[in-house]
FIZA-835817 format. One record per atom (N, C-alpha, C, O): residue in one letter; z negated, y negated, x negated. Coordinates in steps of 0.2 Angstrom, whole numbers, padded with zeros to 4 digits, always signed. Each point is the difference from the previous one (the first is absolute). Example, Ala and Ser with C-alpha at 12.3 -4.5 7.8 and 13.67 -1.06 7.14 Angstrom:
2
a-0039+0028-0066;a+0000-0006+0004;a+0000-0006-0004;a-0003+0001-0005;s+0007-0006+0007;s-0001-0006-0004;s-0003-0005+0004;s-0001-0006-0003;
***
This chain:
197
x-0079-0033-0152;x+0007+0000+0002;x+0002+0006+0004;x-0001+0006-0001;x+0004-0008+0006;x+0002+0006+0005;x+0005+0006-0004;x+0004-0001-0004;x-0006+0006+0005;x+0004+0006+0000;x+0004+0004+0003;x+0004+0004-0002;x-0005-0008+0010;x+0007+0005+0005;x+0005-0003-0002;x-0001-0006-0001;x+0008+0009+0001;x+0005-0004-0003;x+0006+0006+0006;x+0006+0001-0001;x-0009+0001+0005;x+0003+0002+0003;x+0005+0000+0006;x-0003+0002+0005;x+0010-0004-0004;x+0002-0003+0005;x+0000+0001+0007;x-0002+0006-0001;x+0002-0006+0006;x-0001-0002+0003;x+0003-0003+0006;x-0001-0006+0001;x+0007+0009+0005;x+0003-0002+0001;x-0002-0001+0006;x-0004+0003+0003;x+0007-0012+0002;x-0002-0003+0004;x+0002+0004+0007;x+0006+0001+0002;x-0012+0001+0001;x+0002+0004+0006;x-0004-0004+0006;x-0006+0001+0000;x+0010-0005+0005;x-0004-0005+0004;x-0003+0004+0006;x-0005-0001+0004;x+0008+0006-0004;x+0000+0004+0007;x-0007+0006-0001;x-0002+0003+0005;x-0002-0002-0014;x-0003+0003+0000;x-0004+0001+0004;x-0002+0005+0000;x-0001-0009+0004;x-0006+0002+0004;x+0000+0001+0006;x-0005+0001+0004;x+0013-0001-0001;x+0000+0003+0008;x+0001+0008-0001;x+0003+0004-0005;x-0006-0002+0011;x+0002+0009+0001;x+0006+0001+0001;x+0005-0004+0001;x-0005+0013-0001;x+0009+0001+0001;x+0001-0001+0007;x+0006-0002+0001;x-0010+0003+0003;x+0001-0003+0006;x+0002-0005+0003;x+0003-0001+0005;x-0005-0006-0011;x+0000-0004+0001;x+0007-0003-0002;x+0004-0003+0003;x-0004+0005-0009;x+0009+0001-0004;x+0006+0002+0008;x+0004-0003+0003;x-0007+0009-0002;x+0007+0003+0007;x-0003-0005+0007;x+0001+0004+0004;x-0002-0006-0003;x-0002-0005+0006;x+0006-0006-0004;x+0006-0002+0002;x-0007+0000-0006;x+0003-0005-0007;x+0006+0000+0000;x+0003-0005+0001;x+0000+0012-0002;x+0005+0003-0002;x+0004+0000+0008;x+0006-0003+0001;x-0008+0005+0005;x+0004-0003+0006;x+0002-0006+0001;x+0005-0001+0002;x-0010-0002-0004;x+0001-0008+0003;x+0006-0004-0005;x+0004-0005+0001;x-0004+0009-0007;x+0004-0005-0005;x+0009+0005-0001;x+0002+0002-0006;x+0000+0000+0012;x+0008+0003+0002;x+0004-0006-0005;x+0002+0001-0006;x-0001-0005+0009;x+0003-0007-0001;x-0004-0006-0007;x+0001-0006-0002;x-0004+0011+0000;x-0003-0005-0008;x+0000+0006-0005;x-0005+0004-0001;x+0011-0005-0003;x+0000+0004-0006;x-0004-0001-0005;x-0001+0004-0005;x-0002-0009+0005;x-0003-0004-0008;x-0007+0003+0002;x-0001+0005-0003;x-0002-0006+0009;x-0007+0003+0001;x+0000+0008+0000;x-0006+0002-0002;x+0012+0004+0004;x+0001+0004-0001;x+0003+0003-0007;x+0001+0006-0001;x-0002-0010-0003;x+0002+0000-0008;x-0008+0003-0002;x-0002+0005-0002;x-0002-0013+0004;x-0006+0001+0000;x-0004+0005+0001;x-0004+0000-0004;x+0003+0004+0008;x-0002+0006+0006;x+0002+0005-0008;x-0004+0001-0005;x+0012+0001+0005;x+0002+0004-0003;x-0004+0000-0007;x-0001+0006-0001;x-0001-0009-0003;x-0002-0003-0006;x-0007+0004+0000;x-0002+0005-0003;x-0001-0009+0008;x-0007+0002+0001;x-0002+0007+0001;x-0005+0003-0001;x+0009+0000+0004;x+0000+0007+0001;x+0003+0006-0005;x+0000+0006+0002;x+0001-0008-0006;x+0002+0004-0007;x-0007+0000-0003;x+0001+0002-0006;x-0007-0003+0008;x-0005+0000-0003;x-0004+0005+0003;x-0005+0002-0003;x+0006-0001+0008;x-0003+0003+0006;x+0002+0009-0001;x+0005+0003+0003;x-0009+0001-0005;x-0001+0005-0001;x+0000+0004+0006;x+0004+0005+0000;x-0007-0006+0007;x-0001+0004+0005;x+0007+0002+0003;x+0005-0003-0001;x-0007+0010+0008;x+0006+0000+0004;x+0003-0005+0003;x+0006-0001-0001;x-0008-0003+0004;x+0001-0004+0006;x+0003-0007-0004;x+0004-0005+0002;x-0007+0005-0007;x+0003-0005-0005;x+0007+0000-0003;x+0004-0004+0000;x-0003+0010-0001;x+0007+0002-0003;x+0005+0002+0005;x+0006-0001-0001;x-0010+0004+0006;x+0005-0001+0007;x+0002-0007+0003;x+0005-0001+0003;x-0010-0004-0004;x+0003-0006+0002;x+0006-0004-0004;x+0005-0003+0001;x-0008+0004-0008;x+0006-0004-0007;x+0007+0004+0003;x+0005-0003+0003;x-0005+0011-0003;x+0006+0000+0003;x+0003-0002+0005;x+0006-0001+0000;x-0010+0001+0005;x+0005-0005+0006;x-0001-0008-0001;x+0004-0003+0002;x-0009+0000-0007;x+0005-0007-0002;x+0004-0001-0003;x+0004-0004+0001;x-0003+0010-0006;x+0008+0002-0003;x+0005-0001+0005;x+0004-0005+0000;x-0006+0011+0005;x+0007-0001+0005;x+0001-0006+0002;x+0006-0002+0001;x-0012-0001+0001;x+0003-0009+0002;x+0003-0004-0005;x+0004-0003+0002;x-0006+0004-0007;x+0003-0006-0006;x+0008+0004+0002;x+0003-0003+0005;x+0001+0009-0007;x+0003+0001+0001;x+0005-0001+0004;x+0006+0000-0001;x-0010+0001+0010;x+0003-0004+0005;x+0004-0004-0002;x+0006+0000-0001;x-0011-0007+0000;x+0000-0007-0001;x+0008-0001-0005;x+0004-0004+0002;x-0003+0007-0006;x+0006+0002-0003;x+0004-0010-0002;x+0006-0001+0000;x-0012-0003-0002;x+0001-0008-0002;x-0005-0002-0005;x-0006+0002+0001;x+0008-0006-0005;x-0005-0004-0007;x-0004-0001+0002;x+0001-0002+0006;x-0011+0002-0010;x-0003-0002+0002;x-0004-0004-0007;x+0001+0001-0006;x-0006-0004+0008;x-0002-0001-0005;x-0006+0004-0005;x-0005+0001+0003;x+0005+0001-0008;x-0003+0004-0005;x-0010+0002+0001;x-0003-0005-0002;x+0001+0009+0005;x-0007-0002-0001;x-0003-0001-0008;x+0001+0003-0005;x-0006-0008+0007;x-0005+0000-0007;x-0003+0004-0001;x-0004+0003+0003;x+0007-0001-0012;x-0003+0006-0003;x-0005-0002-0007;x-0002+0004-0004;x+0001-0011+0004;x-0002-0003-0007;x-0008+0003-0001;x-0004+0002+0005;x+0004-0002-0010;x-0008+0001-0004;x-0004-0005+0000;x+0002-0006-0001;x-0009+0008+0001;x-0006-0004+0001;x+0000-0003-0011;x+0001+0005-0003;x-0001-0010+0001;x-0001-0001-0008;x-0003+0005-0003;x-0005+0003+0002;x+0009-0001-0009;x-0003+0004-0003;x+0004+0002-0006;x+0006-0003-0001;x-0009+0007-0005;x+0004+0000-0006;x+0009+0004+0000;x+0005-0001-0003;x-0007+0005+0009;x+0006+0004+0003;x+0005-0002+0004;x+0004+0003+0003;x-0005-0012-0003;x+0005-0002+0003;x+0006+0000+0000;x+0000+0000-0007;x+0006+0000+0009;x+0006-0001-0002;x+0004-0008+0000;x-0003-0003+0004;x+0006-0001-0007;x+0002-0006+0001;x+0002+0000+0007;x+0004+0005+0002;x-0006-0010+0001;x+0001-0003+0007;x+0008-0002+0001;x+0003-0004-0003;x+0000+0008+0008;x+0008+0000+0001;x+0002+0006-0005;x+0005-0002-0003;x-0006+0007+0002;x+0004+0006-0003;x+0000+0004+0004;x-0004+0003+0002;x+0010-0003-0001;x+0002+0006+0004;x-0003+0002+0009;x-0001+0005+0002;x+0002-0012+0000;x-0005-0001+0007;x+0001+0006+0005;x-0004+0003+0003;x+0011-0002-0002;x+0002+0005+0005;x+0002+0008-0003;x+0000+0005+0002;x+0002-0007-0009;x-0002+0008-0002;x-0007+0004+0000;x-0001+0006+0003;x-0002-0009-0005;x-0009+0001+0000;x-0003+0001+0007;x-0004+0004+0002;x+0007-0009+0002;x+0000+0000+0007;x+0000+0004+0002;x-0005+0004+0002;x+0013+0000-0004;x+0002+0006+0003;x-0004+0006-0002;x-0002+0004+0004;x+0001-0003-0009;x-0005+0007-0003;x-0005+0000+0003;x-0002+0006+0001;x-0002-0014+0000;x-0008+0001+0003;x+0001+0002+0007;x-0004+0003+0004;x+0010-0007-0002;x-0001+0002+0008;x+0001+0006+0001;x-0003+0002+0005;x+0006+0002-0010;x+0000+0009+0004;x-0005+0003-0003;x+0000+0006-0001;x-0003-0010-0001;x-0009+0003-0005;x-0001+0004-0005;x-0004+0004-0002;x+0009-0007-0002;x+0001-0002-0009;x-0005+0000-0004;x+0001-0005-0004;x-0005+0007+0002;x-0004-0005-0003;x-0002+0004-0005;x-0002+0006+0002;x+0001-0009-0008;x+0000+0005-0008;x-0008-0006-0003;x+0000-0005+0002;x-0005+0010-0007;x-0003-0003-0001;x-0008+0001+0001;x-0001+0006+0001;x-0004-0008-0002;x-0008-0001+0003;x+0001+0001+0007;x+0000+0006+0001;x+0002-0011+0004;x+0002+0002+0004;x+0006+0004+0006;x+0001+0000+0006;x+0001+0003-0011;x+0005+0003+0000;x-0001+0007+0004;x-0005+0001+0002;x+0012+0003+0000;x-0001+0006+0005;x+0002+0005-0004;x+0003-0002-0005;x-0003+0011+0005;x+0002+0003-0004;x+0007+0001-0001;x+0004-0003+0004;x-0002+0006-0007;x+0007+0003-0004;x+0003+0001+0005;x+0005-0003+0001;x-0009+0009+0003;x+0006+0002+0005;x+0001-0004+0005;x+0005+0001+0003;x-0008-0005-0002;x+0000-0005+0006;x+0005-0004-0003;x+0005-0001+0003;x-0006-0001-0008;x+0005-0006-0005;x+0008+0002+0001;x+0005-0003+0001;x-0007+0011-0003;x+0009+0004-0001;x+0001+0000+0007;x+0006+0001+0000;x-0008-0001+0007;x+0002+0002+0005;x+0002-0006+0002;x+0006+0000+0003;x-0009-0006-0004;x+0003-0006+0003;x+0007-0003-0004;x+0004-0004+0003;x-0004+0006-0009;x+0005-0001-0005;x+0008+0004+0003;x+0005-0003+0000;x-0007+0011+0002;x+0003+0001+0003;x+0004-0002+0006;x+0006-0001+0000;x-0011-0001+0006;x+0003-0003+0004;x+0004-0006-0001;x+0005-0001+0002;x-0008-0003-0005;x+0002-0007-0003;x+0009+0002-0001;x+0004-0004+0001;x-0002+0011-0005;x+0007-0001-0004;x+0005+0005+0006;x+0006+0001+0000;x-0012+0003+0006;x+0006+0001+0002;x-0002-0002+0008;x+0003+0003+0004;x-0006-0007-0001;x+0001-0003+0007;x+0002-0006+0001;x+0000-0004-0006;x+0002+0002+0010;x+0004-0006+0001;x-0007-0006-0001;x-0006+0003+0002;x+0006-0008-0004;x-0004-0004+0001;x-0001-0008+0005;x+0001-0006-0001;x-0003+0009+0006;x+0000-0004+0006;x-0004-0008-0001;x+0002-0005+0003;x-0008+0007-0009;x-0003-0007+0000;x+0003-0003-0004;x-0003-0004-0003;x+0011+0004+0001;x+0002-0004-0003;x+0007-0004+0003;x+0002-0006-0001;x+0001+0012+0007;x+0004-0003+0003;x+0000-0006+0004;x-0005-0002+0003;x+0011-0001-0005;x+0004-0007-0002;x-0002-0003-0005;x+0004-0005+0000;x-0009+0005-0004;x-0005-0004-0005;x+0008+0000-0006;x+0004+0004-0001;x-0004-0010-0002;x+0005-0002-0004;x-0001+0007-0006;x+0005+0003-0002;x-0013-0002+0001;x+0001+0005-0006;x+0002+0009+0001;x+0000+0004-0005;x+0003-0003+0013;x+0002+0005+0003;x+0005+0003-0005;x-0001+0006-0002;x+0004-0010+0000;x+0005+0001-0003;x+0000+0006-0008;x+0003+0005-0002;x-0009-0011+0000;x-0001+0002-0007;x-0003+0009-0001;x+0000+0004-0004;x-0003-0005+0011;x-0004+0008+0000;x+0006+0005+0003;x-0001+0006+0002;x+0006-0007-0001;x+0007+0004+0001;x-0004+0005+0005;x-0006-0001+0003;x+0010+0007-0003;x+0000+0003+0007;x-0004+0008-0002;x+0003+0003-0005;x-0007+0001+0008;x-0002+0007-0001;x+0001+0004-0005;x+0006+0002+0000;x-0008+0000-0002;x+0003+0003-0005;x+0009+0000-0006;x+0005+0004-0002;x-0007-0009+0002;x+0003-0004-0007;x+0000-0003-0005;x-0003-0005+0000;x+0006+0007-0007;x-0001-0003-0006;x-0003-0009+0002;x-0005-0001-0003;x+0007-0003+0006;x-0001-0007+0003;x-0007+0001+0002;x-0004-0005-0001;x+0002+0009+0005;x-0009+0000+0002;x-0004+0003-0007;x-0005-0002-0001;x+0007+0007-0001;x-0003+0003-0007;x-0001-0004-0005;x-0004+0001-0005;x+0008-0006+0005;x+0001-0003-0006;x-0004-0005+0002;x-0004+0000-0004;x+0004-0005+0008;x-0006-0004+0002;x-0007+0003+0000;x-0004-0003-0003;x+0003+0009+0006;x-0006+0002-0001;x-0004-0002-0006;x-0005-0003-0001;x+0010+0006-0003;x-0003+0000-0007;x+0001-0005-0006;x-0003+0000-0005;x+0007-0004+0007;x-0001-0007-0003;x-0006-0003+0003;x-0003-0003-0004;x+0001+0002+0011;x-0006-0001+0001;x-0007+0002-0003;x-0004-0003-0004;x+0005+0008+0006;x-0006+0004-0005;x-0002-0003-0008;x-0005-0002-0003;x+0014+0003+0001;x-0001+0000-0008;x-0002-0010-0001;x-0001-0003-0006;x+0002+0001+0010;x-0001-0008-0001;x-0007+0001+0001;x-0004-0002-0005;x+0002+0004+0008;x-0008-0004+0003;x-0003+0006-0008;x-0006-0002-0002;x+0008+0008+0000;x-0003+0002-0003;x+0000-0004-0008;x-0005-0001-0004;x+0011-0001+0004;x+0001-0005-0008;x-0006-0009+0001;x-0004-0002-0004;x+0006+0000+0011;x-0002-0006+0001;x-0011+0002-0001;x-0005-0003-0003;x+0005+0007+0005;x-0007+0005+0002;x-0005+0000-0009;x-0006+0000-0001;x+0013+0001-0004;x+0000+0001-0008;x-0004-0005-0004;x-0006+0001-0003;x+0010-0007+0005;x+0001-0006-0002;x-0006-0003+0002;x-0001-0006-0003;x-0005+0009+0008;x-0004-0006+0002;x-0007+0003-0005;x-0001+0006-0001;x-0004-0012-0001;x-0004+0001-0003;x-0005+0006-0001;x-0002+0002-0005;x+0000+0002+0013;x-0004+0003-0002;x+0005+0005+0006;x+0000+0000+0006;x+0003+0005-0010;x+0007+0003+0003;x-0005+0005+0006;x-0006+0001-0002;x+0009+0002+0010;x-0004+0003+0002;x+0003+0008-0001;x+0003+0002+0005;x-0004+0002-0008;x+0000+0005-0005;x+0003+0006+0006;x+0005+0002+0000;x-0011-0001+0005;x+0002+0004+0003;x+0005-0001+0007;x+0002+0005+0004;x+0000-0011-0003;x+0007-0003+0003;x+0004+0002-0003;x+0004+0004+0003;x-0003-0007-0009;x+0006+0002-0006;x-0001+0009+0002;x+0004+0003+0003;x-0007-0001-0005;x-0001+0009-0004;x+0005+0002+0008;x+0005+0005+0000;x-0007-0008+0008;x+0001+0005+0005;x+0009-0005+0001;x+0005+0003+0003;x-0005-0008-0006;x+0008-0002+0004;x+0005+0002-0005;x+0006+0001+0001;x-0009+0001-0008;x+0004+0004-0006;x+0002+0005+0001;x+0005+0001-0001;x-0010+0004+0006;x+0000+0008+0003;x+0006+0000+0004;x+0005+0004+0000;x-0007-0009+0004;x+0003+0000+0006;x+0010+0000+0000;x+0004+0002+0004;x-0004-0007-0009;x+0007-0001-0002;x+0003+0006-0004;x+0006+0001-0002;x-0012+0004-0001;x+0006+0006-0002;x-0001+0004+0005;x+0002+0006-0001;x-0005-0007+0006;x+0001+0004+0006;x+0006+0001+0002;x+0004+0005+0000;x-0003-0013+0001;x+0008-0001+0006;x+0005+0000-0008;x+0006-0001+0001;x-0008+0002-0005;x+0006+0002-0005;x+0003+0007-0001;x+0006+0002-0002;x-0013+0001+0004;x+0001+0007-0001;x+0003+0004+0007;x+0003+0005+0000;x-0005-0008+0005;x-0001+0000+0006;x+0009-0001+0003;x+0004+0004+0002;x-0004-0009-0003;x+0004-0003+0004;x+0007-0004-0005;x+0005-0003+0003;x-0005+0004-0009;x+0006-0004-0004;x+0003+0004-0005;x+0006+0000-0001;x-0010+0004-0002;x+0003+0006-0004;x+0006+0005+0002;x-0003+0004+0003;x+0009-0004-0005;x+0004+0003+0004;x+0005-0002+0004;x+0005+0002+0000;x-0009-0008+0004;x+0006-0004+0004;x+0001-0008-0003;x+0005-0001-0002;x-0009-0001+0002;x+0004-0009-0003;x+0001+0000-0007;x-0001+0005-0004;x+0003-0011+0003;x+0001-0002-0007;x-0002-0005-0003;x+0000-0001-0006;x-0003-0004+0012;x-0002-0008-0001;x-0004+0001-0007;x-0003+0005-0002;x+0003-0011+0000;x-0006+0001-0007;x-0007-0001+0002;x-0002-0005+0002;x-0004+0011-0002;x-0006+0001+0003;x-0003-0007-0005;x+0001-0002-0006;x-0004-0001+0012;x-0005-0004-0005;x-0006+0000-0005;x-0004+0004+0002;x+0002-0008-0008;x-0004+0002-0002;x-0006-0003+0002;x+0000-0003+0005;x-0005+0004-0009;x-0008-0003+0002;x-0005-0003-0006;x-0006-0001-0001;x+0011+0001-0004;x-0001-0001-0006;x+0001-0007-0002;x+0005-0002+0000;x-0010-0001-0002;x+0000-0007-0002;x+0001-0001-0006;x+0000-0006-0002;
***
């Protein structure tokens, strides 16, 4: 019986260089969904020239300043799956800024750094998207509070599944008394959510 149960997210663009990605990245001015793409692929990409390129497709999504549609962030089968349709563009949005908690996962501070920006930069991969709304605007009770009702969902939903992935739960638990400690204590009032099943 197999033993990796490791997730494993679908990156189609893996096998081109970053050269090949910025050659990519000019050509697709006028295709936001392909530059979602790009963008995605490149949160993976450790190197200079890598990270120099994610931010100038930043700056294109941003241009772009119109709806696009979500890149695929689904997992290959495994015991760590999440049900199919939860939370599509929340999840979206945390993996697309390279989110990710777990086996495969990035460290702490990388986690806190992304989280950070997440609550205080405008979020351009979502402008016009119907759920624009819901993620309310930079540093707001309204973006704070979504953050962590996501989190605290995928960590309850995470509880609940057969063989729970332990160290997912332990890093998105952390994480939410970060932004609790970090960023809500003192200023809001909304009721923090729980993770308690």
């Amino acid at each position: 019986m197999p033993t990796d149960h490791k997730i494993r997210p679908v990156r189609p663009m893996i096998s081109m260089s970053t050269a090949e990605l910025k050659s990519l990245a000019r050509d697709s001015l006028n295709h936001p969904q392909r530059l979602a793409g790009l963008y995605f692929e490149l949160q993976f990409r450790k190197r200079k020239a890598a990270r120099e390129l994610r931010e100038y497709v930043r700056f294109l999504l941003a241009s772009l300043g119109h709806p696009f549609p979500w890149p695929d962030t689904e997992a290959m089968p495994g015991h760590q799956r999440l049900p199919q349709g939860v939370f599509e563009i929340d999840t979206g949005l945390l993996s697309t800024m390279g989110y990710r908690v777990g086996m495969e996962g990035i460290g702490e501070a990388r986690r806190r750094d992304i989280l950070d920006d997440i609550y205080e930069q405008e979020l351009f991969l979502l402008k016009g998207h119907p759920q624009e709304r819901e993620w309310g605007k930079p540093r707001t009770a309204t973006r704070l509070r979504k953050m962590a009702l996501v989190l605290a969902s995928l960590t309850k939903l995470s509880k609940r599944m057969r063989t729970p992935p332990r160290i997912a739960i332990a890093e998105w638990e952390s994480d939410l008394r970060y932004l609790k400690k970090v960023f809500y204590v003192g200023r809001y009032d909304f009721t923090w959510p729980s993770t308690l099943i």
